[in-house]
Residue, then its C-alpha position, 0 to 999 in steps of 0.5 A: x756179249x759183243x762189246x759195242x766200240x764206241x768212237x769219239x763224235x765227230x767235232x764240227x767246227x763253227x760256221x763263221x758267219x761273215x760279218x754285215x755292213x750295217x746300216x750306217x756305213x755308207x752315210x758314214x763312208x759317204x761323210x769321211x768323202x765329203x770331210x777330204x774333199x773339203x779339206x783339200x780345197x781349203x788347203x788348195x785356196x789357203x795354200x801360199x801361191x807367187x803372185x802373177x808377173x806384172x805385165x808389160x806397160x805396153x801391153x793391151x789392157x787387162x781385165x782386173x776384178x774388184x768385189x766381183x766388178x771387171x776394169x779393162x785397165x792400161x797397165x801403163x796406167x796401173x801406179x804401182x807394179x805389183x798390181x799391173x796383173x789380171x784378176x781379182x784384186x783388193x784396189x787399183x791405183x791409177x793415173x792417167x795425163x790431163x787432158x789427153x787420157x793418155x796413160x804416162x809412161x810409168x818409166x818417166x820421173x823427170x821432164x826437161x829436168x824437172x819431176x813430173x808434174x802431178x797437176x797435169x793426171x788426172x788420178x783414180x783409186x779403185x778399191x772394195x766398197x768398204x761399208x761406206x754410205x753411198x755418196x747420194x745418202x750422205x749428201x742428203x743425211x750426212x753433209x748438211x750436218x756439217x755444212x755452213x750456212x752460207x754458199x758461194x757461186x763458185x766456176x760458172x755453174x758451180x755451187x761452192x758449199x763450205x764445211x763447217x771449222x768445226x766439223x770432221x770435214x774441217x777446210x774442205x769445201x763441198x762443191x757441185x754443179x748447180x743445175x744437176x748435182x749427180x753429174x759433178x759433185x767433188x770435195x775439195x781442200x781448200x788453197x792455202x800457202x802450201x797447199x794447191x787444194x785437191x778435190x775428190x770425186x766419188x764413183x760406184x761401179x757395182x760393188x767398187x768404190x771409186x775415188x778421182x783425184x784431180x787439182x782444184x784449179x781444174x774447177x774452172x774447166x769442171x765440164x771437161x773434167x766430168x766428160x774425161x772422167x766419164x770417158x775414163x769409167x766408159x773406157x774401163x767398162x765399155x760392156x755397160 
């Protein structure tokens, strides 16, 4: 009998099957891109940059933005180097000379060997509201609280309202014009032996606080004060 060779089977190897994406890689993928690119921008807006370079005192005005509200501003008129540069800024401290408007030559400390006289500018601080009552509601729900019973007739005009001694606004007077309070309302300190008296006059320009500060013995000229002063706010805005 013819014997039969027998011969190993042939072994095939495997297919291999390629793997599948699965339905969850590219919302995956998709949020990996979106954590770098968030990532990236947060260390670009945290990352520590050299402030800008003060401008010139010469130069033309700048425009400067606080709490998203832009100020057209002299750098001559700017107080404090470090903040004469365009841009987004918390505050802004400012003088100007009384009464021309002009911006004072920031270089200039002495005059005929006397420093400069501070009653002659005409002062302003622009900075972030701060969560403050606008100045409208505390005159109606705040002020009287503190203010004394009797008033005085102050410049021709002028009502001369005084706090209370024992109040927060102790030796300051509340002092506003007495046909049509919104156009000249000021606090002001009162004049003692060392103390010339300061009044404080509130602003609001979108969402900055602004605050001019002027010598107390102006009140006497307090009509020419309020048309410097809206021709200073016209000056830094003159869009609106």
């Amino acid at each position: 009998m013819a014997s039969i060779a027998h011969h190993p089977a042939s072994r095939r190897r495997p297919h291999k099957r390629r793997p599948h994406a699965g339905p969850l890689v590219a919302p995956v993928a998709v949020f990996a891109a979106v954590c770098v690119v968030a990532a990236v921008y947060v260390a670009y807006v945290l990352w520590p940059r050299w402030p800008d370079a003060p401008v010139a005192t010469d130069a033309p005005s700048i425009p400067i933005t606080i709490g998203g509200t832009v100020f057209n501003i002299e750098p001559a008129a700017v107080r404090i180097p470090s903040q004469r540069h365009a841009g987004s800024q918390s505050r802004i401290d400012v003088a100007y000379l009384w009464p021309s408007l002009i911006p004072p030559d920031p270089s200039i400390k002495v005059i005929d060997g006397k420093p400069v006289d501070p009653n002659e500018r005409l002062f302003a601080l622009i900075q972030l509201d701060d969560g403050a009552l606008p100045l409208a509601e505390r005159v109606r729900n705040i002020y009287p609280r503190y203010l004394s019973k009797s008033q005085a007739a102050g410049p021709e005009g002028l009502v001369v309202h005084p706090f209370r001694a024992d109040t927060p606004y102790e030796g300051e007077d509340l002092v506003y014009d007495q046909a049509q309070m919104e156009r000249f309302l000021a606090r002001c300190s009162r004049q003692g032996v060392a103390n010339a008296g300061t009044c404080l006059l509130e602003k609001r320009a979108g969402a900055a606080d602004i605050t001019f500060r002027f010598p107390r013995e102006w009140l006497s000229d307090w009509r020419n004060v309020a048309a410097g002063i809206d021709k200073v706010m016209a000056r830094w805005r003159p869009n609106i």
